[in-house]
PDB file of N, CA, C and O in Angstrom:
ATOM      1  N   UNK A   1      -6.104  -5.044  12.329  1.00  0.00           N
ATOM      2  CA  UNK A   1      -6.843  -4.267  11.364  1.00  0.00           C
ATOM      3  C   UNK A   1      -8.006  -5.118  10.870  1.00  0.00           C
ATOM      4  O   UNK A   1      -7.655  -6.265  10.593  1.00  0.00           O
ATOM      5  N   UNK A   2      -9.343  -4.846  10.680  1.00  0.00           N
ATOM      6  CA  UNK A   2     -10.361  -5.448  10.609  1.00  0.00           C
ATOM      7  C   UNK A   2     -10.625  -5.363   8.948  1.00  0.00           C
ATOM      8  O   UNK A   2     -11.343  -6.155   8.338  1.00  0.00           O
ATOM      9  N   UNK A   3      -9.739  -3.993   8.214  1.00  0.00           N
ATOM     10  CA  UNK A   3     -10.175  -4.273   7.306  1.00  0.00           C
ATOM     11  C   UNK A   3      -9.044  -4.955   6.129  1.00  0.00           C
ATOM     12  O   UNK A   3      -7.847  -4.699   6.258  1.00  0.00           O
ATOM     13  N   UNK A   4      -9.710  -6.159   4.568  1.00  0.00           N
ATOM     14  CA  UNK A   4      -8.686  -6.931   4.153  1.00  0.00           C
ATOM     15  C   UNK A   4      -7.911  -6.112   3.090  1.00  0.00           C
ATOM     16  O   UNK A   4      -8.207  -6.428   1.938  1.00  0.00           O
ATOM     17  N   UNK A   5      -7.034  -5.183   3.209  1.00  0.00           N
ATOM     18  CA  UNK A   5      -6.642  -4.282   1.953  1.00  0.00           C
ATOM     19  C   UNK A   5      -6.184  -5.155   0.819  1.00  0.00           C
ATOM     20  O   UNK A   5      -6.052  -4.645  -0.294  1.00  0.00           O
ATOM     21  N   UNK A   6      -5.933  -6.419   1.008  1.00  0.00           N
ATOM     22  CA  UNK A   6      -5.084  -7.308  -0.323  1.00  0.00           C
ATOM     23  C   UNK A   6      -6.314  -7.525  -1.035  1.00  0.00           C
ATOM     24  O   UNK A   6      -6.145  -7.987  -2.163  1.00  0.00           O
ATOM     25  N   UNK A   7      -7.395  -7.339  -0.721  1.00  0.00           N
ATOM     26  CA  UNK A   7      -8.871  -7.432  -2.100  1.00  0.00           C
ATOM     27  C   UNK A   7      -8.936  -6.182  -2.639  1.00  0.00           C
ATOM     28  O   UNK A   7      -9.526  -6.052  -3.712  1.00  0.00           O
ATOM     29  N   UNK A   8      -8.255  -4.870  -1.900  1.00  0.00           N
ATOM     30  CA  UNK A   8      -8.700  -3.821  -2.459  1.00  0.00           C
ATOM     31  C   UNK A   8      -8.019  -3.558  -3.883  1.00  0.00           C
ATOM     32  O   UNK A   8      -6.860  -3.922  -4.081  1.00  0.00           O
ATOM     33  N   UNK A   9      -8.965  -2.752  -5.122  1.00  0.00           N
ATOM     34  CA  UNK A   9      -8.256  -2.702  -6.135  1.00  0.00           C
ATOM     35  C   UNK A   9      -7.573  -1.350  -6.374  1.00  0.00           C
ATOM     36  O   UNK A   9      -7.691  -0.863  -7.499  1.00  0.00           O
ATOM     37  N   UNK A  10      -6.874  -0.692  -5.444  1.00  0.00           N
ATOM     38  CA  UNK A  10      -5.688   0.481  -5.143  1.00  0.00           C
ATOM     39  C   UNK A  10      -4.865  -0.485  -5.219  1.00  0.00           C
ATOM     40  O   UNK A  10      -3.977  -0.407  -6.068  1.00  0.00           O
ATOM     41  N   UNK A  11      -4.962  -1.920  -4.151  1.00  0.00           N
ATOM     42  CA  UNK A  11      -3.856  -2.672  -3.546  1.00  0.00           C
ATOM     43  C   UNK A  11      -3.161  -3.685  -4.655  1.00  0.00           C
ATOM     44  O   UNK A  11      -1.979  -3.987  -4.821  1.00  0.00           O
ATOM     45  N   UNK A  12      -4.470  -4.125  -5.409  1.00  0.00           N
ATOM     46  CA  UNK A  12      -3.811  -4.626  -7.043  1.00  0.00           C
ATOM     47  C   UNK A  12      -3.657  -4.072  -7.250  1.00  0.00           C
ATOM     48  O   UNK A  12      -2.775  -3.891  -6.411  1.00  0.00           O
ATOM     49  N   UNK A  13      -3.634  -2.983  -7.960  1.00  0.00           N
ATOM     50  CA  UNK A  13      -3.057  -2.163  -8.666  1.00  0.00           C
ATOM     51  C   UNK A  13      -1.725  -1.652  -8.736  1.00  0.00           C
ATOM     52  O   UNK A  13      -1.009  -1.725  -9.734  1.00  0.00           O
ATOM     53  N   UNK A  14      -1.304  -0.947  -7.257  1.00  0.00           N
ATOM     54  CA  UNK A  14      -0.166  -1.299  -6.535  1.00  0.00           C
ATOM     55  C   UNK A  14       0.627  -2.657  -6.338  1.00  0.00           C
ATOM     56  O   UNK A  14       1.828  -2.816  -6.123  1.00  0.00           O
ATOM     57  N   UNK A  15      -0.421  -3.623  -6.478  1.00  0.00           N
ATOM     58  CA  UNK A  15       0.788  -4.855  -6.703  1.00  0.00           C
ATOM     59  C   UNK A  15       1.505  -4.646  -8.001  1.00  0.00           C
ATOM     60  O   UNK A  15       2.691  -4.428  -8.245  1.00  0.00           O
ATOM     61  N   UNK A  16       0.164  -4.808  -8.971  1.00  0.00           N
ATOM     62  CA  UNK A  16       0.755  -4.749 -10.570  1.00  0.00           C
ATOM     63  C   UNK A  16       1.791  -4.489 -10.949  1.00  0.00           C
ATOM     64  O   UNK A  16       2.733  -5.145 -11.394  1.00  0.00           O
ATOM     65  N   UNK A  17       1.506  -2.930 -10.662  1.00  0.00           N
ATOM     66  CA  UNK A  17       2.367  -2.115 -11.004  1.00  0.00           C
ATOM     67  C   UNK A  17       4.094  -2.073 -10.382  1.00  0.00           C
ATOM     68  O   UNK A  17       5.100  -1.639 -10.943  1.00  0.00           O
ATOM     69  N   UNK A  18       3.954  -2.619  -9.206  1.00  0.00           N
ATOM     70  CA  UNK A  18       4.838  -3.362  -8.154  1.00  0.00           C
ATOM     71  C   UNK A  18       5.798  -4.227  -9.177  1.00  0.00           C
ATOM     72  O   UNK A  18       6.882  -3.915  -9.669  1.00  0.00           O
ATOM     73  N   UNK A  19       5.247  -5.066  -9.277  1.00  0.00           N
ATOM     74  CA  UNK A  19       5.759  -6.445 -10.368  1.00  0.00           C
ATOM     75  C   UNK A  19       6.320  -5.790 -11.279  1.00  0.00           C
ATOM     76  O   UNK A  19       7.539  -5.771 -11.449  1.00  0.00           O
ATOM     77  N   UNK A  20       5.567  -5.238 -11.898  1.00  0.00           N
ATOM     78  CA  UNK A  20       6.253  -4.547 -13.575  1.00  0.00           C
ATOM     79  C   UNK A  20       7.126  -3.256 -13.272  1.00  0.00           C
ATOM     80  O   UNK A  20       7.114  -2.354 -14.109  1.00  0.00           O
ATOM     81  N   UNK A  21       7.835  -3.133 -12.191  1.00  0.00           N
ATOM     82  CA  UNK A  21       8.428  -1.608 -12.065  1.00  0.00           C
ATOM     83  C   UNK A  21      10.078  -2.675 -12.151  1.00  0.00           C
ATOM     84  O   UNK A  21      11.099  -2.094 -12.519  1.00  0.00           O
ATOM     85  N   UNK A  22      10.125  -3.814 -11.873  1.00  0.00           N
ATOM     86  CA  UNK A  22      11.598  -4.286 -11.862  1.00  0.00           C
ATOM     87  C   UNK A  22      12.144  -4.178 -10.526  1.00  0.00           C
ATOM     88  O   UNK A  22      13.197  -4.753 -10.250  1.00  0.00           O
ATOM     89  N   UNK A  23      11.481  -3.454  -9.635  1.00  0.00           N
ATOM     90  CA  UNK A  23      11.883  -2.755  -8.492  1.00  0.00           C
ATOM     91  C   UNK A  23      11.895  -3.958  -7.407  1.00  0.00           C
ATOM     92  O   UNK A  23      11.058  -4.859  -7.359  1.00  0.00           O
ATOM     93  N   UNK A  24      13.262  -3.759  -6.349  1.00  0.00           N
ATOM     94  CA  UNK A  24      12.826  -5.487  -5.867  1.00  0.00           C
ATOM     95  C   UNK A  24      12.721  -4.744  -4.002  1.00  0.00           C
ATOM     96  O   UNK A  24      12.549  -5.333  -2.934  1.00  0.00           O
ATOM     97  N   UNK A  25      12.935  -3.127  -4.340  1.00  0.00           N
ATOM     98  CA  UNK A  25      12.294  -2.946  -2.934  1.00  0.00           C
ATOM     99  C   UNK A  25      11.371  -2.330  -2.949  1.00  0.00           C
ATOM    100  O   UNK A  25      11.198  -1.630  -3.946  1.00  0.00           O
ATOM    101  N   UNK A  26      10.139  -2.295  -1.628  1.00  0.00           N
ATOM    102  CA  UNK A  26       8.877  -1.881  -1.912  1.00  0.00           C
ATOM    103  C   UNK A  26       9.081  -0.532  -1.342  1.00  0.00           C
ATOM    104  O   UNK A  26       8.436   0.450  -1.709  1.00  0.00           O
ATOM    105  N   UNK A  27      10.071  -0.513  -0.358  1.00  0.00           N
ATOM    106  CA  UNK A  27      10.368   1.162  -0.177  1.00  0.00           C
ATOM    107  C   UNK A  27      10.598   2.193  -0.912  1.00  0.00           C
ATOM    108  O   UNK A  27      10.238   3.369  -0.891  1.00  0.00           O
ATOM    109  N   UNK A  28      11.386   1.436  -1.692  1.00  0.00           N
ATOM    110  CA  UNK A  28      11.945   2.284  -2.468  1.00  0.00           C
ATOM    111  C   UNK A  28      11.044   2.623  -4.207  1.00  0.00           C
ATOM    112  O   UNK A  28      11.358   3.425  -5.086  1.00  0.00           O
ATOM    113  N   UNK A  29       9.765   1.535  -4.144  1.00  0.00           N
ATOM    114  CA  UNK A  29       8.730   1.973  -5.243  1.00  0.00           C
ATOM    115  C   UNK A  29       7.909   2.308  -4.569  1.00  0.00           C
ATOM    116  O   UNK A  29       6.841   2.454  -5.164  1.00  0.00           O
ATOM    117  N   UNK A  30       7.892   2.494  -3.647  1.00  0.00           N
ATOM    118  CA  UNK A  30       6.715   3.916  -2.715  1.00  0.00           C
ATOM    119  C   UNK A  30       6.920   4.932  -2.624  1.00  0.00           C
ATOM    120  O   UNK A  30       6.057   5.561  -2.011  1.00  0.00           O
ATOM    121  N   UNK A  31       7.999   5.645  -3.084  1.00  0.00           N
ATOM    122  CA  UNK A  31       9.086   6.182  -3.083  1.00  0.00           C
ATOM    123  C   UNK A  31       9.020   7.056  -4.112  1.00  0.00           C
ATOM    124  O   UNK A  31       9.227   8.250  -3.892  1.00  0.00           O
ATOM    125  N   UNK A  32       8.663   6.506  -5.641  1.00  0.00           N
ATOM    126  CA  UNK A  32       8.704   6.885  -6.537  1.00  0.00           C
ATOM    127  C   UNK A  32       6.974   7.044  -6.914  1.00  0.00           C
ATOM    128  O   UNK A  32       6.141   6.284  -6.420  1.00  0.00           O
ATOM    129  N   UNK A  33       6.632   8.133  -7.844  1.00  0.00           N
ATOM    130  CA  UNK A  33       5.599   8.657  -8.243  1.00  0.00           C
ATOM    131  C   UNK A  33       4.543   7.496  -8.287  1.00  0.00           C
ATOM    132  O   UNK A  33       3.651   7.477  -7.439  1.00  0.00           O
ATOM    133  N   UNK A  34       4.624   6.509  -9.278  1.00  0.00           N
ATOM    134  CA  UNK A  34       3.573   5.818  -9.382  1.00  0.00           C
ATOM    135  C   UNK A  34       3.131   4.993  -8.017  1.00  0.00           C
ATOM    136  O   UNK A  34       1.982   4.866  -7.593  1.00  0.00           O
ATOM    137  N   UNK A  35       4.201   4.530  -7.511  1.00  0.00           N
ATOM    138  CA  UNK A  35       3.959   3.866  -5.985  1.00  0.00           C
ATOM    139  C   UNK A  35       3.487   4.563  -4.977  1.00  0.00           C
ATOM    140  O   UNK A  35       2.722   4.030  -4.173  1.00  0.00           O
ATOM    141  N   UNK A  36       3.878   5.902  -4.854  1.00  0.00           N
ATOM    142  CA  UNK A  36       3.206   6.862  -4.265  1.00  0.00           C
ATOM    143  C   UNK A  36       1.542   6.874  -4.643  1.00  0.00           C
ATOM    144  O   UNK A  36       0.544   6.719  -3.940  1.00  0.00           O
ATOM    145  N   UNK A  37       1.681   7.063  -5.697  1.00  0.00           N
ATOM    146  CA  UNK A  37      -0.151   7.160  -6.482  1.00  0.00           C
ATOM    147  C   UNK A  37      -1.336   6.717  -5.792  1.00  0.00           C
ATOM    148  O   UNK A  37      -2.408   7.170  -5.391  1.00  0.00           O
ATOM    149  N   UNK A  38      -0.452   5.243  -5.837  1.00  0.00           N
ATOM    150  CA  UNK A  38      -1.596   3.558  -5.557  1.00  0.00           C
ATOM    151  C   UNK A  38      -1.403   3.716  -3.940  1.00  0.00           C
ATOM    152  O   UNK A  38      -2.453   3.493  -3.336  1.00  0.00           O
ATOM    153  N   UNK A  39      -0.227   4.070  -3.062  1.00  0.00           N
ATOM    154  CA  UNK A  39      -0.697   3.801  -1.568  1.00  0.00           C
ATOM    155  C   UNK A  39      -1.385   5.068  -1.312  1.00  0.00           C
ATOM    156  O   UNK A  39      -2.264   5.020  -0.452  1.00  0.00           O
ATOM    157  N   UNK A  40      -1.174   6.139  -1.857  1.00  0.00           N
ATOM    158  CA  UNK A  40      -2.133   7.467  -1.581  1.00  0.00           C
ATOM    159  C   UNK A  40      -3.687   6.871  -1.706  1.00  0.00           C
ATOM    160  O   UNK A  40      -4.502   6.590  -0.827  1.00  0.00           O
ATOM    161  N   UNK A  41      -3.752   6.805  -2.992  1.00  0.00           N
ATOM    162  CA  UNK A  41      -5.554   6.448  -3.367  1.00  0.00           C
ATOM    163  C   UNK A  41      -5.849   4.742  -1.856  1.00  0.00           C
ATOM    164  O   UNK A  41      -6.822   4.660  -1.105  1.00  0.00           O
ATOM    165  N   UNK A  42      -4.832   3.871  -1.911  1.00  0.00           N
ATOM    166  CA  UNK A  42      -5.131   3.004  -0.810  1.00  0.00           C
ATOM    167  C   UNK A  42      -5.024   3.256   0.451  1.00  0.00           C
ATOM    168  O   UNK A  42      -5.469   2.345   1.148  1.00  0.00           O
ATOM    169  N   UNK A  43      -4.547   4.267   1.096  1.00  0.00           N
ATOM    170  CA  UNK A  43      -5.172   5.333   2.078  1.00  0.00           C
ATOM    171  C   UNK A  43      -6.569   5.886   2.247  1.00  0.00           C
ATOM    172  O   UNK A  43      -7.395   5.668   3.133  1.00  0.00           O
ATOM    173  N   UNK A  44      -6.630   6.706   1.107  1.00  0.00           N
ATOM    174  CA  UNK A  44      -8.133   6.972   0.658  1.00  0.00           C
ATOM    175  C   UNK A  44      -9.135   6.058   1.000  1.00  0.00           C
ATOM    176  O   UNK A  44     -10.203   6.156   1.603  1.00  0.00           O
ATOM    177  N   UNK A  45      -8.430   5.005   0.383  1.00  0.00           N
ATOM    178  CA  UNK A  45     -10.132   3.646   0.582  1.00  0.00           C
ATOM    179  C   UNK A  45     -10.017   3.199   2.015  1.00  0.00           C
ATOM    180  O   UNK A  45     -10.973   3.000   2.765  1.00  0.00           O
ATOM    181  N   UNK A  46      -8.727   3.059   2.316  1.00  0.00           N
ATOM    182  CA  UNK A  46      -8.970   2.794   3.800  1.00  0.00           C
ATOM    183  C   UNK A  46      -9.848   3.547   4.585  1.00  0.00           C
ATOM    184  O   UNK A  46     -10.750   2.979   5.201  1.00  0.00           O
ATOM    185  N   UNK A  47      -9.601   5.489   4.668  1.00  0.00           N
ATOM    186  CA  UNK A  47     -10.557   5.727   5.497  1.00  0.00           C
ATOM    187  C   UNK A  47     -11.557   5.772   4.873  1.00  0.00           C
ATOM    188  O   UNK A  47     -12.350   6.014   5.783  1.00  0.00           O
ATOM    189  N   UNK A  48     -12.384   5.701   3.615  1.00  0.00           N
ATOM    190  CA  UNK A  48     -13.897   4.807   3.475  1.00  0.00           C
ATOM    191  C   UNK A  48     -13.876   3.512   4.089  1.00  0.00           C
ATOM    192  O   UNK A  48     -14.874   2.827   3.865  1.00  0.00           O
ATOM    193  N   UNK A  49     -13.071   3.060   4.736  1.00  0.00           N
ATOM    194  CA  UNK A  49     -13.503   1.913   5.286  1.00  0.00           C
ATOM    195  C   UNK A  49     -13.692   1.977   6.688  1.00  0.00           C
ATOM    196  O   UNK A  49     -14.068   1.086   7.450  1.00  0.00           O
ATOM    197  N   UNK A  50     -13.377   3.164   6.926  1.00  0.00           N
ATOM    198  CA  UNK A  50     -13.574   3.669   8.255  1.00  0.00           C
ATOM    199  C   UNK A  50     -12.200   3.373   8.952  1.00  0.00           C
ATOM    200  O   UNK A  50     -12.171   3.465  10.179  1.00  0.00           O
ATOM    201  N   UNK A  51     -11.165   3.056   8.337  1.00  0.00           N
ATOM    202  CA  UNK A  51     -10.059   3.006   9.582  1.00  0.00           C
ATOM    203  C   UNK A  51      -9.303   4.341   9.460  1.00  0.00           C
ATOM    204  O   UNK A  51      -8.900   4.611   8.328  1.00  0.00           O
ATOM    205  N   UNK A  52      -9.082   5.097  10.312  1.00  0.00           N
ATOM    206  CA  UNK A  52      -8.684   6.530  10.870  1.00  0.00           C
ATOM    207  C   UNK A  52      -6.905   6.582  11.041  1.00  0.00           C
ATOM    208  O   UNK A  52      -6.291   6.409  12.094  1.00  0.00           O
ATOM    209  N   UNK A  53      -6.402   6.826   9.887  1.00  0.00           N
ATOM    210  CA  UNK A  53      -5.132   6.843  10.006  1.00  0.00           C
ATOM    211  C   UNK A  53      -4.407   8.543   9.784  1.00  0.00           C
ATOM    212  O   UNK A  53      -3.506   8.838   8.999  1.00  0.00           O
ATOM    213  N   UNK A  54      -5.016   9.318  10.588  1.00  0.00           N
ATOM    214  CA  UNK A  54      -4.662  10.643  10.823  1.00  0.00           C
ATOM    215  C   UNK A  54      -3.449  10.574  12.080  1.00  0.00           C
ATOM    216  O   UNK A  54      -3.137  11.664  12.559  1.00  0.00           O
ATOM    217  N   UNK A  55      -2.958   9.693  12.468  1.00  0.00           N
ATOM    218  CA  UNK A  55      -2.280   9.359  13.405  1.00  0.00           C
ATOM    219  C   UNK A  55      -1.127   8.961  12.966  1.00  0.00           C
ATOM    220  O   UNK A  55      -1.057   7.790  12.592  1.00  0.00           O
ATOM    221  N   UNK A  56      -0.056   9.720  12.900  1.00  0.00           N
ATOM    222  CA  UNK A  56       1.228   8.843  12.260  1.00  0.00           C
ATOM    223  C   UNK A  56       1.426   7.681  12.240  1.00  0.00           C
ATOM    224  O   UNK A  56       1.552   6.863  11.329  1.00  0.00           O
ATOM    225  N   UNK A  57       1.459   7.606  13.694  1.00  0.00           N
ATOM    226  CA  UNK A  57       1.761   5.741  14.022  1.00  0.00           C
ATOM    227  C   UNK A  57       0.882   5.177  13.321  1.00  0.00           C
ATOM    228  O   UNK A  57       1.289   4.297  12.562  1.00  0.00           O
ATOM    229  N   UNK A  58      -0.580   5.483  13.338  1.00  0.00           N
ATOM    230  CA  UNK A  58      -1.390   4.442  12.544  1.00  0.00           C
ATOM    231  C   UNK A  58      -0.609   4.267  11.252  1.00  0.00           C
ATOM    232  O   UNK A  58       0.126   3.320  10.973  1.00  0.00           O
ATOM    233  N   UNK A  59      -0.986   5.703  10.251  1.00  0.00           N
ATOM    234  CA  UNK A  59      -0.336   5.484   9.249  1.00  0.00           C
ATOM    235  C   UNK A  59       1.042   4.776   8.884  1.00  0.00           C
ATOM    236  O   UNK A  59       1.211   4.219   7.799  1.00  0.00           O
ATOM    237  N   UNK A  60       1.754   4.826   9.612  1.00  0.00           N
ATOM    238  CA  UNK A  60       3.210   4.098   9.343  1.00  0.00           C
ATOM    239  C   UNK A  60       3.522   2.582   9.845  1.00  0.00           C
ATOM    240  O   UNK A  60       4.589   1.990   9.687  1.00  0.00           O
ATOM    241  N   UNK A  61       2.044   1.957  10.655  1.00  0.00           N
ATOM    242  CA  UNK A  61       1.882   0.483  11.048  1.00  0.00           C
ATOM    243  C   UNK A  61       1.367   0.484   9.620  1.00  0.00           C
ATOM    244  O   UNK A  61       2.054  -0.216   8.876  1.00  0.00           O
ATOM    245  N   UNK A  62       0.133   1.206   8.931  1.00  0.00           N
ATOM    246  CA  UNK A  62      -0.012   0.892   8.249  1.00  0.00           C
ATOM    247  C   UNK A  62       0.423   0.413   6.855  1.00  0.00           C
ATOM    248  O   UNK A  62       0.111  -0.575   6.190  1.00  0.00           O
ATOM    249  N   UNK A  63       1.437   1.688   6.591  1.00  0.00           N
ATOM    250  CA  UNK A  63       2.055   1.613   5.567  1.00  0.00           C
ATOM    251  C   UNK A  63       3.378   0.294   5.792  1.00  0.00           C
ATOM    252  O   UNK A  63       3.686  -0.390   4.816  1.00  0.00           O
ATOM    253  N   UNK A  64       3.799   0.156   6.633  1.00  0.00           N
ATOM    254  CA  UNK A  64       4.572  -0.927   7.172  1.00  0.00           C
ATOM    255  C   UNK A  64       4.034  -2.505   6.651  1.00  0.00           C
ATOM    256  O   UNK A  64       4.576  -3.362   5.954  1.00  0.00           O
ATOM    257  N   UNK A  65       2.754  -2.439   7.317  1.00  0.00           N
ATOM    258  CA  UNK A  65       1.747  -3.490   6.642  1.00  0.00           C
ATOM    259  C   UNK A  65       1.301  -3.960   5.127  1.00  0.00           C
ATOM    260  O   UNK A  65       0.847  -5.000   4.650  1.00  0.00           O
ATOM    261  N   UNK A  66       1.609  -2.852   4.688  1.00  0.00           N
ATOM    262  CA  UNK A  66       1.694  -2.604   2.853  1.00  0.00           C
ATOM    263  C   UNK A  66       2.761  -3.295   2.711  1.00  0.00           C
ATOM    264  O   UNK A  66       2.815  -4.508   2.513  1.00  0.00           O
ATOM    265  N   UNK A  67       3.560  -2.619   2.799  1.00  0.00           N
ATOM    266  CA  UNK A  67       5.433  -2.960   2.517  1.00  0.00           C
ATOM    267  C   UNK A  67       5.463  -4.335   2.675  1.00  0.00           C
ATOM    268  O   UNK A  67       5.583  -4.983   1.635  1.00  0.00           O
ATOM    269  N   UNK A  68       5.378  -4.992   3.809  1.00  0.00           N
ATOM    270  CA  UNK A  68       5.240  -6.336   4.384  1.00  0.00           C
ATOM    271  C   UNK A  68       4.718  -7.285   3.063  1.00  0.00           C
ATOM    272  O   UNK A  68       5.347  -8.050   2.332  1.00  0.00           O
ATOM    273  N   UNK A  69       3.164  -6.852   3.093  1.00  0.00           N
ATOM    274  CA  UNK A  69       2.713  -7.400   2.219  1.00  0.00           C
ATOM    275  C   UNK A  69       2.670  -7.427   0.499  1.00  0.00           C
ATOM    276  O   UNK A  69       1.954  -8.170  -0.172  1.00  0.00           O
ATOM    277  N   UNK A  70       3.304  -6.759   0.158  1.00  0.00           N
ATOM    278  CA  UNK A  70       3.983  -6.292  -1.589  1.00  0.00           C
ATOM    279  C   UNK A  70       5.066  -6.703  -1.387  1.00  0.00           C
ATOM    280  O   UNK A  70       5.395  -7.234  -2.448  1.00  0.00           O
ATOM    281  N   UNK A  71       6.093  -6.834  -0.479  1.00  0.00           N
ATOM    282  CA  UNK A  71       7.085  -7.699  -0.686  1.00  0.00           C
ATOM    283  C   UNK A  71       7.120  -9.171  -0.394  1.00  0.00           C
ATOM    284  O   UNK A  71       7.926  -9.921  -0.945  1.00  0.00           O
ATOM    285  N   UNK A  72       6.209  -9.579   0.503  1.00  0.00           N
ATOM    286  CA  UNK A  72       5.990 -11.117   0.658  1.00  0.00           C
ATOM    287  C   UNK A  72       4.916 -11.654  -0.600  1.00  0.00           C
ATOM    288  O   UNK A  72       4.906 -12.874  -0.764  1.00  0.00           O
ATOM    289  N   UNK A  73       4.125 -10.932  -1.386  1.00  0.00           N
ATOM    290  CA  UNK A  73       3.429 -11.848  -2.536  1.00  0.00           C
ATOM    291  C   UNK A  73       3.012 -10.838  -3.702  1.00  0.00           C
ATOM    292  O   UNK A  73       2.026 -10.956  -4.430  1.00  0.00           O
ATOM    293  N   UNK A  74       4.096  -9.682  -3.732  1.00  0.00           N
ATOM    294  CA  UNK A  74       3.929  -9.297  -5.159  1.00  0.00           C
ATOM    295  C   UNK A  74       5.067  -9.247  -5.356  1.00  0.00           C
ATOM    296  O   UNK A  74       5.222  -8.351  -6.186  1.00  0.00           O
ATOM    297  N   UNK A  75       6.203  -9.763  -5.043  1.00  0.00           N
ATOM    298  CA  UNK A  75       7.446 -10.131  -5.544  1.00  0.00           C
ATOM    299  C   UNK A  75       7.911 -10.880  -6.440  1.00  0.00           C
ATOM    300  O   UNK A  75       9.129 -10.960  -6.606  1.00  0.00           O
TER     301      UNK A  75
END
């Protein structure tokens, strides 16, 4: 993926909010309304960034890639 989503501020935001939910899985606060919110709108910015995730698989490497990364350094 060419583009860096951990600068994007959906993706803080989603960390933040990550941290302060108590929640120690990221599945399972994606899961729930507000976590939903922040990877929806960080979808959004993705395709302004031009990456095309109308493709399940994209979307679910992608969202995979989220998960990955909110649990390795917003934990």
């Amino acid at each position: 993926m060419s583009w860096d989503f951990t600068e994007d501020a959906a993706f803080l935001a989603l960390c933040d909010a990550f941290k302060e939910s108590g929640e120690t899985s990221a599945i399972e606060f994606l899961a729930n309304g507000e976590g939903a919110f922040h990877f929806q709108e960080l979808t959004q910015n993705a395709a302004g960034e031009g990456l095309d995730l109308s493709d399940s698989d994209d979307l679910e490497d992608f969202q995979q890639e989220v998960l990955e990364t909110l649990e390795a350094i917003c934990s």
